[in-house]
C-alpha positions as CSV (number, residue, x, y, z in Angstrom):
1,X,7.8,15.3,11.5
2,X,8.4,15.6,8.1
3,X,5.1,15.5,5.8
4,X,6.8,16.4,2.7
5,X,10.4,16.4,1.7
6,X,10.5,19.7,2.0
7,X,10.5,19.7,6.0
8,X,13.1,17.2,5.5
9,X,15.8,19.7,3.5
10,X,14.6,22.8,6.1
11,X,15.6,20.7,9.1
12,X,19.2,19.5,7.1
13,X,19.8,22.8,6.0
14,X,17.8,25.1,7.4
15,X,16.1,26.6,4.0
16,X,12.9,25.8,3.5
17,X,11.4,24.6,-0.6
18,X,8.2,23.7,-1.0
19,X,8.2,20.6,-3.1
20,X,4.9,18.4,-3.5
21,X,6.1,15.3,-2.4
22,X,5.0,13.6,0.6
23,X,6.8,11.3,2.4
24,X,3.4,8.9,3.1
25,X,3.5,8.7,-0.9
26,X,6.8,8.2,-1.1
27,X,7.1,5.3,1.5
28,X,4.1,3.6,0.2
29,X,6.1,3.7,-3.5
30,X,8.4,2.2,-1.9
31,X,7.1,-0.5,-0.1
32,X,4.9,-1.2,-3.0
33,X,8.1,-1.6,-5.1
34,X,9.6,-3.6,-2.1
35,X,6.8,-6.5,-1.9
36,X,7.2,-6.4,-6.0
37,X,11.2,-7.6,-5.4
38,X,10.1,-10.1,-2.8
39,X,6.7,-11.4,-4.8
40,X,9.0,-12.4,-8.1
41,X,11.8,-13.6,-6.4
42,X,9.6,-16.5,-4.8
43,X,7.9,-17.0,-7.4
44,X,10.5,-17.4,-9.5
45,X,11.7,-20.0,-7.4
46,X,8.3,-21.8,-6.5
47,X,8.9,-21.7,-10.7
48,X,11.8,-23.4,-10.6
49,X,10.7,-26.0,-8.2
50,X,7.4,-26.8,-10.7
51,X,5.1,-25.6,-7.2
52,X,3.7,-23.3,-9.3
53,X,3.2,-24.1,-13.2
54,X,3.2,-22.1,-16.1
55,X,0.1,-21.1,-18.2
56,X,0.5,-22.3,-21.8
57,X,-1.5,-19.0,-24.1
58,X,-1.4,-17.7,-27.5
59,X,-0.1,-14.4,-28.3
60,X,-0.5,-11.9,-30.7
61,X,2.6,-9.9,-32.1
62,X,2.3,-6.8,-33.9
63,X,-1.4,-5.9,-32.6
64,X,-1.2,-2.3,-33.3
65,X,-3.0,0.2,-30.8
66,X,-6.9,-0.1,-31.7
67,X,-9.0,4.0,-31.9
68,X,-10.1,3.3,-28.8
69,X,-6.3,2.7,-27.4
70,X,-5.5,6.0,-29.2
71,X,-8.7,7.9,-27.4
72,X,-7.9,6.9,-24.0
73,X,-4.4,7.2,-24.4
74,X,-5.0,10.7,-25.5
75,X,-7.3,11.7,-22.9
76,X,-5.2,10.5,-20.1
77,X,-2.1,12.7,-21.5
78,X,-4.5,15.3,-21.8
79,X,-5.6,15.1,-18.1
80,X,-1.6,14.4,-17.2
81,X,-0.5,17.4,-18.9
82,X,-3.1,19.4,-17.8
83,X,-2.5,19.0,-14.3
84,X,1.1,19.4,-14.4
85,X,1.8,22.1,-16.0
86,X,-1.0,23.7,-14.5
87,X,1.0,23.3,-10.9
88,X,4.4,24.6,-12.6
89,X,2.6,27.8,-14.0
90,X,1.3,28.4,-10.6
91,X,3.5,26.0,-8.4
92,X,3.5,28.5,-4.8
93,X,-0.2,28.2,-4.8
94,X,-0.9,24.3,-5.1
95,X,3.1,22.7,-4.1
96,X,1.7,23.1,-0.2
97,X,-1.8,21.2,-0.9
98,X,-1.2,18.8,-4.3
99,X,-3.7,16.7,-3.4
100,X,-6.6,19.5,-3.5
101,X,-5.5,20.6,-6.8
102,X,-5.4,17.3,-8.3
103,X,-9.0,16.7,-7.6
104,X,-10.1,19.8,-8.2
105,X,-11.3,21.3,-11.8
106,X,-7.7,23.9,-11.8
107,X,-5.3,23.0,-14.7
108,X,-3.8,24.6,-17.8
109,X,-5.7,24.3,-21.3
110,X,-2.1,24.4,-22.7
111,X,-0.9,21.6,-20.8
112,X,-4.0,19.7,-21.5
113,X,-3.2,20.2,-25.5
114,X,0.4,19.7,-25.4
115,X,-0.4,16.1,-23.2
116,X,-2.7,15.5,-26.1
117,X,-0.5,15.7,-28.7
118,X,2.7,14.0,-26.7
119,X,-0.1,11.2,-26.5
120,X,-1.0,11.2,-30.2
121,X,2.8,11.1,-31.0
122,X,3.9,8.4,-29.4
123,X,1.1,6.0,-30.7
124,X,1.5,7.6,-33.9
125,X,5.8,6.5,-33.6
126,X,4.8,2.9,-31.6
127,X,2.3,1.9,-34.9
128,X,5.1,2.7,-37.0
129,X,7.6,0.8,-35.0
130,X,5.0,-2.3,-35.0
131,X,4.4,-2.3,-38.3
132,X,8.0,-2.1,-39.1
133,X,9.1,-5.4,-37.1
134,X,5.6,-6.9,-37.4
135,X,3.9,-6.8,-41.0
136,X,1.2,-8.8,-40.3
137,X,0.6,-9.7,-36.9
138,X,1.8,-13.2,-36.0
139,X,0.0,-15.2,-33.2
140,X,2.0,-18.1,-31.7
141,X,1.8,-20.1,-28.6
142,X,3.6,-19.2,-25.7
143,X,4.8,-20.4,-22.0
144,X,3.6,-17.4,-19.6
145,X,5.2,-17.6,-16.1
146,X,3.3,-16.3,-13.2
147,X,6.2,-14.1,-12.2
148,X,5.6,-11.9,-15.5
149,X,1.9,-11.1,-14.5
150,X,3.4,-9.8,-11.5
151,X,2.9,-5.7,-12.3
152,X,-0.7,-6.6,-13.2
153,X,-1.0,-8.3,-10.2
154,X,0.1,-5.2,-8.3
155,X,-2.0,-2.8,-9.7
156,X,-4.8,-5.2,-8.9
157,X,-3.4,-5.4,-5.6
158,X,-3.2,-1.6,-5.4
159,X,-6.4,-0.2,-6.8
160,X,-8.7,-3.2,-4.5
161,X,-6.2,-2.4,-1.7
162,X,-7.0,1.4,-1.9
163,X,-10.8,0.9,-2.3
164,X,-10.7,-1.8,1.0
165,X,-8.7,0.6,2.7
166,X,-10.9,3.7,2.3
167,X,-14.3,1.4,2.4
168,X,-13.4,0.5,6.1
169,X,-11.9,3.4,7.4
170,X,-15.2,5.2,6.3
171,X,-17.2,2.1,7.9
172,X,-15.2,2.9,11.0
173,X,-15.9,6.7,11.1
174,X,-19.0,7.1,9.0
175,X,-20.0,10.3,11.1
176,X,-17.1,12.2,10.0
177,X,-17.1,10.3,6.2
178,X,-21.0,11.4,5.6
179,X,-20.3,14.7,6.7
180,X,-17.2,15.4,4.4
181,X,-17.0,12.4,1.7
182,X,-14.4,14.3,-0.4
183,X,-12.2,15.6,2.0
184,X,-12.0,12.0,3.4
185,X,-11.4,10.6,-0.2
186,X,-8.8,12.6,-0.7
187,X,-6.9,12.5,2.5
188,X,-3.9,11.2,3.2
189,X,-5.0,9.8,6.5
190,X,-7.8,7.4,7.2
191,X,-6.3,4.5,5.4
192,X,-7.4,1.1,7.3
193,X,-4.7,-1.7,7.5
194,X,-7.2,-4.4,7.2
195,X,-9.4,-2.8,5.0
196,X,-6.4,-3.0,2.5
197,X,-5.3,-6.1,2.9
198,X,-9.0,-7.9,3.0
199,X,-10.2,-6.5,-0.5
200,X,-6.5,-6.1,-2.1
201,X,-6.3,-10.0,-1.3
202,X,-9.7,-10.4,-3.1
203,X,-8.7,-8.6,-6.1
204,X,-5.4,-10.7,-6.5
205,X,-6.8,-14.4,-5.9
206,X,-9.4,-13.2,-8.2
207,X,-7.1,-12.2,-11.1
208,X,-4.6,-15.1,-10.1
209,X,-7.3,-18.0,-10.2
210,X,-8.0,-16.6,-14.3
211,X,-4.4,-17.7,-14.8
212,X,-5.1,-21.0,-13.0
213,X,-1.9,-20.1,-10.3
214,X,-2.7,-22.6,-7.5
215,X,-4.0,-20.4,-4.4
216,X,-2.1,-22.3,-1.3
217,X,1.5,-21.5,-3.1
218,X,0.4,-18.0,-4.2
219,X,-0.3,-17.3,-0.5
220,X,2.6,-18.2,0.7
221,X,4.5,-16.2,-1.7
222,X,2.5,-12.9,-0.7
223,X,3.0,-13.8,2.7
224,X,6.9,-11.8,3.8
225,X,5.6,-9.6,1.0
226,X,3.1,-8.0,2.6
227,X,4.9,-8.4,5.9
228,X,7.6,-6.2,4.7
229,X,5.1,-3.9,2.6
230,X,3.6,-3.3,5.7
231,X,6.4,-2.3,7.8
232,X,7.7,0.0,5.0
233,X,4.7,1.6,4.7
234,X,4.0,2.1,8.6
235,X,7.4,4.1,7.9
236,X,5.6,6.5,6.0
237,X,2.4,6.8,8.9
238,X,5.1,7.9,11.2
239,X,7.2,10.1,9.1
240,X,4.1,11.8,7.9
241,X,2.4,12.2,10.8
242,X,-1.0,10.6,9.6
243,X,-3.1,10.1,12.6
244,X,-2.6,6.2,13.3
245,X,-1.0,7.1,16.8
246,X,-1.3,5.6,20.0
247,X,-3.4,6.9,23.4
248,X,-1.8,9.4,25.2
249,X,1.4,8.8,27.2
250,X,2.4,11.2,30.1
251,X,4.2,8.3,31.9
252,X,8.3,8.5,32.3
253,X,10.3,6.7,30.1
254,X,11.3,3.2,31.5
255,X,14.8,3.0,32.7
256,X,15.7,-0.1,30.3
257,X,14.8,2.8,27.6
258,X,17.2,5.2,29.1
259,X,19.4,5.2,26.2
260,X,17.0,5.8,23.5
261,X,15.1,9.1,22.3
262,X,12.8,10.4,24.0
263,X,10.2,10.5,20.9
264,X,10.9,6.2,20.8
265,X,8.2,6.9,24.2
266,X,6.0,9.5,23.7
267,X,6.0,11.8,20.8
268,X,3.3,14.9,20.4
269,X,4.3,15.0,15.9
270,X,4.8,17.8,15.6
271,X,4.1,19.3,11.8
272,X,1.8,16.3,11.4
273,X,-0.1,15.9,8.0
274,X,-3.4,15.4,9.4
275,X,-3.0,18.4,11.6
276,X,-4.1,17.1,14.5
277,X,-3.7,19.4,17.4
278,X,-4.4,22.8,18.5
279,X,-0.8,23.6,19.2
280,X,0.8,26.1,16.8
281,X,4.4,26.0,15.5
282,X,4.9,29.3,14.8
283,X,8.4,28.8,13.6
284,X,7.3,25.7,11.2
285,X,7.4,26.5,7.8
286,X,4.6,25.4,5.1
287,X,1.0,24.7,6.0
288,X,1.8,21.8,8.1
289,X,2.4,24.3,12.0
290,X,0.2,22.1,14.7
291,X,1.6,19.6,17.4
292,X,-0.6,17.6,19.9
293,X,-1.2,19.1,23.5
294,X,0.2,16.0,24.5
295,X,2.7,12.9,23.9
296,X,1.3,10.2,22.7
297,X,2.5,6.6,21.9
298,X,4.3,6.1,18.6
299,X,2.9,3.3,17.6
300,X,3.4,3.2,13.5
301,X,7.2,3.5,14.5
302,X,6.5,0.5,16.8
303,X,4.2,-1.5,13.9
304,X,6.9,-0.7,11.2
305,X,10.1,-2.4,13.5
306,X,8.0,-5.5,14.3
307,X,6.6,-5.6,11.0
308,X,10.1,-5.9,9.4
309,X,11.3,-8.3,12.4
310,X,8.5,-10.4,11.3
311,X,9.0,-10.3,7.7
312,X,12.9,-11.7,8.7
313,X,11.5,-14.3,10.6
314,X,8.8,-15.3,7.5
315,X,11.4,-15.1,5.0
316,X,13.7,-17.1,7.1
317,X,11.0,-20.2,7.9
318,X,9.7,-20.0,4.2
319,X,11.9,-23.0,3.0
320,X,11.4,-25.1,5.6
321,X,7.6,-25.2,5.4
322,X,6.9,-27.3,2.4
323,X,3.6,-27.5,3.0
324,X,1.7,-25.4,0.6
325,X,-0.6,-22.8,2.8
326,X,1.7,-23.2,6.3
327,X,3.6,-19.8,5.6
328,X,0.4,-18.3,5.1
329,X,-1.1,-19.3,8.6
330,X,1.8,-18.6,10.5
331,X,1.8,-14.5,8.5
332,X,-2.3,-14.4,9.6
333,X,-0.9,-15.4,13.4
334,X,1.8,-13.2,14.1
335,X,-0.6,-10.3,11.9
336,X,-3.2,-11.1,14.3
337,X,-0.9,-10.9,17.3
338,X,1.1,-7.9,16.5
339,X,-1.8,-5.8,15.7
340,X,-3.8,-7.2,18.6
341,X,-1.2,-6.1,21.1
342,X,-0.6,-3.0,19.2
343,X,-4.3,-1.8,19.4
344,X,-3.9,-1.9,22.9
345,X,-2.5,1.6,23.1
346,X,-3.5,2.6,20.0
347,X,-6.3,5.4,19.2
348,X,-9.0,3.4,16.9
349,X,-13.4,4.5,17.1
350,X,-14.6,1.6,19.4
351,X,-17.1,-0.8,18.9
352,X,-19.6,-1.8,21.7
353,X,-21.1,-5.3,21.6
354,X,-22.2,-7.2,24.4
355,X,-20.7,-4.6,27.1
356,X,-17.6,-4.9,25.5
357,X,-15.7,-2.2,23.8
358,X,-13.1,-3.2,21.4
359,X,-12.0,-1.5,17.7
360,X,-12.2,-3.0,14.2
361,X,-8.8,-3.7,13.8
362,X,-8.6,-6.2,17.0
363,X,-11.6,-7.8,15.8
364,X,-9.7,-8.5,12.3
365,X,-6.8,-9.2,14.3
366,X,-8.7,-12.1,16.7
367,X,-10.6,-13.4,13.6
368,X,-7.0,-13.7,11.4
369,X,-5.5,-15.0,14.1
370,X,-8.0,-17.7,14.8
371,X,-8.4,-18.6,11.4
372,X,-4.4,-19.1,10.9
373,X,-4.2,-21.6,13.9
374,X,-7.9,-23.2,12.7
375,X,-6.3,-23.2,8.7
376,X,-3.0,-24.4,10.1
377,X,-4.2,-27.5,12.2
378,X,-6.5,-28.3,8.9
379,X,-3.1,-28.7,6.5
380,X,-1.2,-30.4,9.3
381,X,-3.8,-32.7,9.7
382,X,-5.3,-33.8,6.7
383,X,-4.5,-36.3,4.3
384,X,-2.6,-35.7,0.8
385,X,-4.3,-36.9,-1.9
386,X,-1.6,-38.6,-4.8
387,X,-1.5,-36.2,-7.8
388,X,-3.7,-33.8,-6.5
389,X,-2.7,-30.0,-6.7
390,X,-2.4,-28.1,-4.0
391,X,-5.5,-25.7,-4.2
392,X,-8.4,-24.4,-2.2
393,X,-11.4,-25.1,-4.2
């Protein structure tokens, strides 16, 4: 496994680095960057086709950063510079564990003074610039596109995503959450699909509905977005090593897989960031030495090839389903079926309810996928009103 890049460049060359970059970070950069590509290319075209409308708003040029701007702005570099060089001046310490030192109270007071003042510069150079172009600010009306709220909308998307993801993964194993609340805050493990993707798609129709963007069409568009985010990111869950396995697996590979690798099977991840297992790798470099006792299904490397697959097939059917909210039924279906299956061999906290045992996520994954065939009848089946947008009230 290779939890940070630095097990990466030992197994390519055989010298080991510690750098603080972890490949779950990394990946989820990544596929955060990918749904971005995918969420303004449609809608730039739902744009184009007048699906989704423009927002007529006033704007104000030449709005110079307020005190309080200036404050924040130079607290955050503060903070920023604190922390960082803080790890350079004593990088062998905190490169292995980056995460602990950034939530911890360690830093450099020289750093935190020399962020301070890079802050307090560049306001100082972007009021001058302002007042340069703009002598008076000027307010004037202007057409705002959906597409150009689109790194609001991610950060939306991000910060309810991470709170939904945490919330239900600590709903899921409260035992172990009310026993070590910051260690569990701060892991990179125990990070719930569904958890994410519930809240995160609160926070956007929330943000989306101020701008008056038509819900039905905006679903639709985050539909092969977070299809493909989530097959990117399951990249990163098996790369990393990050717990969200499957059951063990002691059976023989299956002929028909003959030609594959072994670890396609069963794998025991070895150097796992979560360090799971009690067997040492005592020629692993880094903190990251433990393997499982045994091979277990690989099931983010399964999730993150159907989850691609099925952002194909989405982004392949998206033009021929014209009606608004018909994308989105058909993602909640094949969400709901993937994940159902996959929890089948997965390892997940079970849930006991009338003598049946069954985790959160399949639960998610029946109710999704019932309420993507339910939604999907509904738009088939009902009337169209004339000159009536396309919105859920």
């Amino acid at each position: 496994m290779y939890p940070t890049l630095s097990y990466l460049i030992f197994d390519i060359t055989g010298k080991y680095y510690p750098l603080p970059f972890f490949t779950f970070g990394i990946m989820m950069a990544i596929s955060f960057a990918a749904a971005y590509i995918i969420f303004v290319r449609e809608f730039k075209r739902k744009e184009q086709e007048g699906i989704v409308p423009f927002e007529r708003v006033n704007k104000t040029f030449g709005t110079v950063p307020s005190m309080t701007d200036n404050i924040v702005n130079a607290l955050v570099g503060g903070i920023i510079g604190f922390k960082i060089i803080g790890l350079i001046m004593d990088y062998s310490k905190h490169s292995e564990n980056p995460q602990e030192y950034i939530l911890s109270m360690q830093g450099s007071f020289i750093g935190l003074l020399v962020g301070v003042a890079i802050a307090v510069y560049t306001s100082y150079a972007d009021t001058l610039k302002i007042k340069k172009q703009y002598p008076e600010p000027i307010t004037k009306e202007v057409n705002q596109y959906p597409h150009e709220l689109m790194g609001n909308i991610l950060m939306v998307a991000a910060l309810s995503g991470l709170f939904g993801a945490k919330l239900f993964d600590a709903m899921e194993r409260w035992d172990e959450f009310v026993a070590h609340p910051i260690e569990q805050l701060a892991s990179f493990s125990g990070l719930t699909f569904y958890g994410g993707l519930i809240c995160g798609a609160i926070g956007v129709i929330w943000y989306t509905r101020k701008h008056k963007i038509p819900l039905l069409p905006l679903l639709d568009i985050g539909a092969p977005a977070m299809m493909l985010a989530y097959g990117v990111g399951r990249i990163g869950c098996q790369l990393a090593g990050d717990g969200d396995w499957g059951i063990v697996n002691t059976a023989p590979k299956p002929g028909w897989m003959s030609f594959l690798p072994d670890w396609m099977w069963a794998f025991d991840y070895p150097r796992n960031v979560a360090h799971e297992g009690t067997r040492i790798l005592y020629d692993a470099p880094g903190t990251f030495n433990t393997a499982l006792e045994a091979p277990v299904f690989p099931t983010p490397f399964y999730e993150a090839i159907l989850g691609i697959l099925l952002f194909i097939f989405l982004w392949n059917i998206r033009k021929r389903l014209v009606k608004p909210g018909l994308l989105w039924c058909v993602y909640l279906i094949v969400n709901g079926i993937e994940r159902f299956c996959v929890e089948r061999i997965r390892v997940n906290p079970p849930y006991h309810f009338a003598g049946l045992a069954f985790s959160q996520a399949t639960m998610i994954a029946s109710m999704l996928f019932i309420v993507g065939i339910g939604m999907g009848a509904y738009l088939l089946l009902r009337k169209e009103k004339p000159q009536q947008d396309e919105t859920l009230a």
